[in-house]
C-alpha positions as CSV (number, residue, x, y, z in Angstrom):
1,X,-33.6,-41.7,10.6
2,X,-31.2,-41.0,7.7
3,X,-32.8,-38.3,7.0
4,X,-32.7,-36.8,9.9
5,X,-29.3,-37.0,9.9
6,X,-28.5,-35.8,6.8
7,X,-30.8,-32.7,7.5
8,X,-29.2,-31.9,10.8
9,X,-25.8,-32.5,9.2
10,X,-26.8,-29.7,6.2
11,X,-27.9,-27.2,9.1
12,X,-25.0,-27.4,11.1
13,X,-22.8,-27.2,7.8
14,X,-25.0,-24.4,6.4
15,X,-24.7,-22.5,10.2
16,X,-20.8,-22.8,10.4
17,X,-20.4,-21.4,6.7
18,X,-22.7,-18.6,7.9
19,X,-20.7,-17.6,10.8
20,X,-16.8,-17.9,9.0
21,X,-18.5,-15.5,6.3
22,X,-18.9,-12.2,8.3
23,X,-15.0,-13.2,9.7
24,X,-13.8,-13.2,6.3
25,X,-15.4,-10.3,5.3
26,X,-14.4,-7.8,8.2
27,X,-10.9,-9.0,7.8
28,X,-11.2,-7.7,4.6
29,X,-12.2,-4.2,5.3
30,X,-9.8,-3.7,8.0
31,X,-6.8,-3.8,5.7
32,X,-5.4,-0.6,4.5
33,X,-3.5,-0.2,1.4
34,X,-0.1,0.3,2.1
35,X,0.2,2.5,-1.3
36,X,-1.6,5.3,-0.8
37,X,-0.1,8.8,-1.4
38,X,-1.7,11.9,1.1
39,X,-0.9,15.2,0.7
40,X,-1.6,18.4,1.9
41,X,-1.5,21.8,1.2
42,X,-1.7,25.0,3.4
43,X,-1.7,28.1,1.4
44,X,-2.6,32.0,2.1
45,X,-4.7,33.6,-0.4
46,X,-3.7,37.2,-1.4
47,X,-6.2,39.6,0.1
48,X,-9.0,40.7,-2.4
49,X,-8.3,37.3,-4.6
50,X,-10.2,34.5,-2.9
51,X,-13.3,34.4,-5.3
52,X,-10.6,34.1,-8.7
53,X,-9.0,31.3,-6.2
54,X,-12.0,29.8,-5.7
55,X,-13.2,29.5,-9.1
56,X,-9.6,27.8,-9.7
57,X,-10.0,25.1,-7.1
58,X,-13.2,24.4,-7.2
59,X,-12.0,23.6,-11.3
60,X,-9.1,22.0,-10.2
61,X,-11.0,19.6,-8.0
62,X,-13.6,18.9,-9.5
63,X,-11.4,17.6,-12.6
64,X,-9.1,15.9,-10.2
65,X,-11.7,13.4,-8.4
66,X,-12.7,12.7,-11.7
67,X,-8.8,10.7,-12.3
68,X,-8.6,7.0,-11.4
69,X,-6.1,6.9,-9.3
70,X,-7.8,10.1,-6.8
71,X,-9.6,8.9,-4.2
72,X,-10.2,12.2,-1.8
73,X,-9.4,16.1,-3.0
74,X,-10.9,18.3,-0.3
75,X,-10.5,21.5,0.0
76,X,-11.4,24.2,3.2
77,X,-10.8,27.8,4.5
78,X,-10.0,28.7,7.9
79,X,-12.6,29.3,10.3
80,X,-11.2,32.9,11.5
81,X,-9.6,33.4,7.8
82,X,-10.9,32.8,4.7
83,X,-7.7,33.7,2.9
84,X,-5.5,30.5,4.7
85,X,-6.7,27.9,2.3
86,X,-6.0,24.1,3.4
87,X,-6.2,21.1,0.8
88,X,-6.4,17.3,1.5
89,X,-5.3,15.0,-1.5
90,X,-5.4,11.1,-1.6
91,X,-4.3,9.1,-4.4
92,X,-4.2,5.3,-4.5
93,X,-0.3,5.7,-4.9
94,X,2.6,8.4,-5.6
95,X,2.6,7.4,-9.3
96,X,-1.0,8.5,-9.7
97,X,-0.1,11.8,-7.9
98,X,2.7,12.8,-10.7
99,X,-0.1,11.3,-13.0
100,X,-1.9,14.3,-11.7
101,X,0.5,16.8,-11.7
102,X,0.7,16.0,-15.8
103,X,-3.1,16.8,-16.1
104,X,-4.3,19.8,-18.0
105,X,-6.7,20.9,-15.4
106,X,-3.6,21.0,-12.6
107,X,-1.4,22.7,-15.1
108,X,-3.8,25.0,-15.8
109,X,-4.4,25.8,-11.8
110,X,-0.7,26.1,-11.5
111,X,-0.1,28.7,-14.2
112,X,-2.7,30.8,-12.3
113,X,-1.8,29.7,-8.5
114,X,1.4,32.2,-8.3
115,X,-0.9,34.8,-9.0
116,X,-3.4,34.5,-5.9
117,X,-1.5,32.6,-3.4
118,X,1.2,34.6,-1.0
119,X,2.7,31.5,0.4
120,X,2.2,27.6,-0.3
121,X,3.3,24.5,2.1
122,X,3.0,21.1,0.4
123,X,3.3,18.2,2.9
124,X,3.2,14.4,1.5
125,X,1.8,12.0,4.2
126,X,1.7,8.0,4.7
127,X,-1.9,7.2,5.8
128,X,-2.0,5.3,9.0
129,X,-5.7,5.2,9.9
130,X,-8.3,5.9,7.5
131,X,-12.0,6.1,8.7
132,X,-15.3,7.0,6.5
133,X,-18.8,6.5,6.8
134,X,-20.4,4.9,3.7
């Protein structure tokens, strides 16, 4: 009789622990950083210069992902116009964005940037909802 006790005591323990674990853990995932650092960039291309643009970008950000503190660097053309050039940056904080801008691999894009791009529209952003599939 003690026994059965003691086992249906352990089940009931070992099903309550089970079911405040998956509470615990989605609580977790839900919350959002309140650090991180977005920005975009909406630029124009100079006719006749988007392959040298894209070997510079696609260097750019392919160094950049590479930092610690960036989490996202995407980059994408226009549907109707190859030439209007759109990037979207995420870093785990504004201090990790100047980090960037400090890098070898931005300065390097930037000393060539003024040369292919007609126009250039930097926007920092606040993230409010972040989705991904993993």
């Amino acid at each position: 009789m003690k026994q059965s006790r003691l086992l249906i005591a352990l089940v009931a323990l070992c099903v309550a622990a089970c079911a405040a674990m998956p509470m615990r853990a989605q609580a977790a995932e839900i919350q959002l950083p309140t650090t991180y650092f977005v920005l975009t960039v909406d630029m124009e291309v100079i006719p006749g210069q988007i392959e040298a643009f894209r070997k510079a970008i696609e260097e750019n950000s392919a160094a950049s992902i590479k930092e610690p503190g960036c989490l996202q660097f995407h980059v994408v053309s226009s549907a109707t116009d190859p030439n209007r050039i759109f990037l979207y940056e995420i870093y785990v904080n504004e201090a990790a964005y100047q980090f960037h801008r400090t890098t070898e691999h931005f300065k390097k894009f930037d000393a060539i940037r003024s040369k292919l791009i007609v126009k250039s529209e930097a926007k920092p952003f606040k993230p409010i909802v972040l989705h991904e599939k993993k």
